[in-house]
C-alpha positions in Angstrom: 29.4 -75.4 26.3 28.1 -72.8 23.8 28.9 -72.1 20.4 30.0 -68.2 20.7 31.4 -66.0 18.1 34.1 -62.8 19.5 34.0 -59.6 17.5 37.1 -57.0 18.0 40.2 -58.5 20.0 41.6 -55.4 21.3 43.1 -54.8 24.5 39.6 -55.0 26.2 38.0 -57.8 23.5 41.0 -60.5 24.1 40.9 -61.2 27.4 37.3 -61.0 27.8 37.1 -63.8 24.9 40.0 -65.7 26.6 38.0 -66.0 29.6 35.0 -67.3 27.6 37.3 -69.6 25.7 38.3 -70.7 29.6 34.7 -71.3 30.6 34.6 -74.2 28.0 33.1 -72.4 25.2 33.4 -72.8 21.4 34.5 -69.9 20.2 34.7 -68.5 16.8 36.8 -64.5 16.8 37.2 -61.7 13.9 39.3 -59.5 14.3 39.6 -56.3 11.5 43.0 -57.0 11.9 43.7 -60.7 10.8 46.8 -61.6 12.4 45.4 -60.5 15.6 43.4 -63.3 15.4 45.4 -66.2 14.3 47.4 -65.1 17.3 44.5 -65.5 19.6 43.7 -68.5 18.3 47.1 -69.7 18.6 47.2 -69.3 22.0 43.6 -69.7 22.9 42.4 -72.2 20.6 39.3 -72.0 18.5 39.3 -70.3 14.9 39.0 -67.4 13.4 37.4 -66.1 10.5 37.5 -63.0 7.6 34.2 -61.4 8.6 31.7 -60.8 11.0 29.3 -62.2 9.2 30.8 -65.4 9.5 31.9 -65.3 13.1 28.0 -65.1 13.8 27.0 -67.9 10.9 25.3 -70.8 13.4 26.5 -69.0 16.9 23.9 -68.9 19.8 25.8 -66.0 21.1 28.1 -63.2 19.2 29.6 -60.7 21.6 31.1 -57.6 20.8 34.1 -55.0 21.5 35.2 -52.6 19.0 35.8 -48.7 18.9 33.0 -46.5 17.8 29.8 -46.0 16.9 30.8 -46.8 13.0 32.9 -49.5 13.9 29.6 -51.2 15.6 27.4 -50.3 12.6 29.8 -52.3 10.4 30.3 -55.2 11.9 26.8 -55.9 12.8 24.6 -54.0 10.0 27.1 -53.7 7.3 28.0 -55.8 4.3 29.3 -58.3 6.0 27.7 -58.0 9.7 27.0 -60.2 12.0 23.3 -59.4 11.4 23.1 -60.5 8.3 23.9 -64.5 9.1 22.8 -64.4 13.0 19.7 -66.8 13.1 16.7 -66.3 15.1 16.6 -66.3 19.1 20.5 -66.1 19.0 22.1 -63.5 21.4 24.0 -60.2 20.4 25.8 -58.6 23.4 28.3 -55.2 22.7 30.7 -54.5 24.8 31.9 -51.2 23.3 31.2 -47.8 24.8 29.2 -46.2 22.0 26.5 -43.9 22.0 22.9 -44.7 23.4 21.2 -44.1 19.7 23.2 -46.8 18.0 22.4 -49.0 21.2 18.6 -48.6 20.6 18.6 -48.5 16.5 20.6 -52.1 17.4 17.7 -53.0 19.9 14.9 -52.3 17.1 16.8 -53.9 14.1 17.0 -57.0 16.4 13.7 -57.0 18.0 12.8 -56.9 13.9 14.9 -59.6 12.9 13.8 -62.2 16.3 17.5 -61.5 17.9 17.9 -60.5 21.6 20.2 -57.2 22.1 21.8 -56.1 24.8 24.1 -53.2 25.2 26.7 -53.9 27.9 29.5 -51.4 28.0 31.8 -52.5 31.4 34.0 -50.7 34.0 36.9 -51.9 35.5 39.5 -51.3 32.9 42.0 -53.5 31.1 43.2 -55.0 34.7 39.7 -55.8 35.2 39.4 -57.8 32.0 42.5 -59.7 32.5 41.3 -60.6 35.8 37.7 -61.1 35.3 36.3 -58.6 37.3 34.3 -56.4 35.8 31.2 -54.6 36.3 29.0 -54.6 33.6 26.2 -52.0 33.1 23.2 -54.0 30.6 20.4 -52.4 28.7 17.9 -54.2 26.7 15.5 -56.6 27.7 14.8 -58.8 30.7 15.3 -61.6 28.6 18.6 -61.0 26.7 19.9 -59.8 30.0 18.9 -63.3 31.5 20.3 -64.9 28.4 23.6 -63.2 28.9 24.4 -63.5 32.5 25.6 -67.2 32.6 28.1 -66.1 30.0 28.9 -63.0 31.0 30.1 -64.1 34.4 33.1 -65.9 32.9 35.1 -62.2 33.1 32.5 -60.2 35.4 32.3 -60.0 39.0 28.9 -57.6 38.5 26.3 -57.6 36.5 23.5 -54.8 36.6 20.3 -54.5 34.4 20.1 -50.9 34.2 16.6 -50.9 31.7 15.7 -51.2 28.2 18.1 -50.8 25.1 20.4 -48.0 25.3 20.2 -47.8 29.2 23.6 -49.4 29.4 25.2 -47.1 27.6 23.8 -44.6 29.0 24.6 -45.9 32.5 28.6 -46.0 31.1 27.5 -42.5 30.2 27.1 -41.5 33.9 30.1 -43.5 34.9 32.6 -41.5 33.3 31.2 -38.5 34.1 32.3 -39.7 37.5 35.2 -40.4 36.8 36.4 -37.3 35.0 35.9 -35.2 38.4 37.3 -37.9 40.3 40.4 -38.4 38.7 41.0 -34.3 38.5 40.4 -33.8 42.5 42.8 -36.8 42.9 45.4 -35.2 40.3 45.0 -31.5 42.0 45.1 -33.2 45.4 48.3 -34.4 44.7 50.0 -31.3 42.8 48.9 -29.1 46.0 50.5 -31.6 48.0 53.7 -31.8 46.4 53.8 -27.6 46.1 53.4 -27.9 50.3 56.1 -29.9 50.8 54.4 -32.4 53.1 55.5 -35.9 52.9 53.1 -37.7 50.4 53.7 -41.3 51.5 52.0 -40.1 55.0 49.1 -37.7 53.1 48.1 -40.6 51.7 48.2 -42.8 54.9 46.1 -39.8 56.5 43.6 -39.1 53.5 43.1 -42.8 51.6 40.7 -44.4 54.2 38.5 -41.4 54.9 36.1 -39.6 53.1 38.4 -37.9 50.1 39.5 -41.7 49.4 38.3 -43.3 45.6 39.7 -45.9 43.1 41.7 -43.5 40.9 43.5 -42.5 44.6 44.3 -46.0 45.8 45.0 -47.0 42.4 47.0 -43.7 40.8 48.4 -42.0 43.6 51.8 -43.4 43.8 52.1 -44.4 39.8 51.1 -40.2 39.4 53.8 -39.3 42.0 56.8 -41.4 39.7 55.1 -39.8 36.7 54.1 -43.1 35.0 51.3 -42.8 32.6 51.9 -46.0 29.9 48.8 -48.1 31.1 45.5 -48.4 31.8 42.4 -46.2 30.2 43.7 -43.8 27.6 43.0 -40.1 27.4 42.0 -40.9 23.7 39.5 -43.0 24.9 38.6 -40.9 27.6 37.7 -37.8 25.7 35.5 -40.1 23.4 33.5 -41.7 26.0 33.0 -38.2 27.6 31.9 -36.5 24.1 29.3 -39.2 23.9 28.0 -38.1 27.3 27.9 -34.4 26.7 26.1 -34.7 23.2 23.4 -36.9 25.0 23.4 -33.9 27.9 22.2 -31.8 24.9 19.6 -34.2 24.3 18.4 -34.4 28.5 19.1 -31.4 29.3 21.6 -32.0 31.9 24.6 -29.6 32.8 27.8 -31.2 32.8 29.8 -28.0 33.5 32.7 -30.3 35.5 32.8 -32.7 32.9 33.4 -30.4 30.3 35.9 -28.6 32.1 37.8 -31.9 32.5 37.2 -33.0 28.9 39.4 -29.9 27.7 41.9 -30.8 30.3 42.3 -34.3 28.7 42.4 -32.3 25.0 45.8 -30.2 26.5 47.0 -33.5 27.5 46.1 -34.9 23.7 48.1 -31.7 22.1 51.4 -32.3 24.4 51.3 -35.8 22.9 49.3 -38.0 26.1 46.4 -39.2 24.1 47.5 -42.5 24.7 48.6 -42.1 28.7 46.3 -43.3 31.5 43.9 -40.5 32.0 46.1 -39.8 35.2 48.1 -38.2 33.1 45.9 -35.3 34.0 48.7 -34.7 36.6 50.8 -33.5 33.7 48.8 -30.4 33.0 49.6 -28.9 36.5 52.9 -27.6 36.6 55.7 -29.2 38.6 
């Protein structure tokens, strides 16, 4: 049993914490919203606390899932961060999808202050955390990602050390690039099957075991069809992750010309008010 602090409880955070609380582990959670806590605790056991700062206080591991880049600078290098009370040799391990700069400015102030850093941003969604399945793509050293694994694999059913700080990230970075073309080919598949008139129960039967077959179409295809949107990753989300990706593509020099198609797709989807559908929702934007 370790003594573990949990920093964000959101709908990715909670469960991911529940499962370490599961494992046997002592856990100590802040949440910027307090009752969010006490609830967790109330059903999870452990305690929580007013500040990040003193989540980490005398923790051998603080883990992390919040929202953005700023959210992550405050709750780890701000007034009350957890960097400011986390002792020496003890393990810092982020969760969120932020940028790969924060991800290595967090590698450095850590190296400085004797912490080990890794950035692990997952896949696998919010079914994935409840479940304890995700995959989980780790940057930073071999030695926090060795010092993470055995706690990590209380919610994950892979774990890949991608290379140094900010190689997670940028790893997540690739991932949703993925995604975005993967999820539009399944959304256009669909429309253009529904404007042919052929029955879809049988298209899928015909197209989901060969080569035009993916998560999003085992997963999406029939939910898309009844035109249910109100779970899984949001479109909000979505567009953030992929505007981290194409600012680092200005950086590298890659083209992303399908991403950033798909990215304004997901903004028309945003303005008719579906920032906080699935990201199947992409359907919507195709007509009847």
């Amino acid at each position: 049993m370790a003594k573990l602090a949990y920093l964000g409880l959101g709908v990715m955070g909670a469960p991911m914490a529940r499962h370490l609380a599961a494992a046997g582990h002592d856990l100590t959670v802040y949440n910027r919203s307090p009752a969010k806590a006490e609830d967790w605790v109330q059903a999870h056991g452990g305690r929580a606390v007013a500040s990040a700062a003193e989540a980490a206080d005398g923790a051998e591991a603080i883990f992390s899932c919040v929202g953005t880049d700023d959210d992550l600078a405050e709750v780890t290098l701000g007034h009350d961060g957890a960097f400011r009370t986390m002792k020496p040799g003890a393990l810092f391990v982020d969760h969120t999808t932020v940028s790969a700069k924060i991800a290595r400015q967090l590698g450095v102030e850590g190296k400085d202050r004797g912490f080990l850093v890794l950035d692990a941003p997952v896949s696998g969604g919010e079914i994935g955390a409840q479940k304890g399945t995700l995959s989980i793509m780790c940057g930073g050293t071999k030695k926090s990602f060795e010092a993470a694994q055995p706690l990590m694999q209380a919610y994950a059913a892979r774990m890949v050390h991608i290379g140094g700080s900010g190689a997670g990230q940028t790893c997540k970075m690739v991932n949703q690039v993925a995604i975005a073309g993967a999820m539009q080919g399944v959304a256009e598949a669909l429309r253009f099957a529904q404007a042919s008139g052929i029955d879809l129960d049988r298209t899928f039967e015909a197209i989901s075991g060969g080569a035009a077959s993916s998560w999003y179409m085992t997963n999406r295809w029939t939910t898309m069809r009844e035109g249910k949107y109100d779970y899984g990753f949001a479109v909000d989300w979505m567009r953030k992750d992929l505007g981290l990706a194409i600012d680092e593509a200005r950086s590298n020099g890659a083209p992303l010309p399908v991403a950033a198609l798909v990215d304004q797709f997901f903004a028309d989807v945003q303005a008719a008010g579906g920032g906080r559908h699935d990201i199947s929702a992409l359907l919507t934007r195709l007509g009847k």
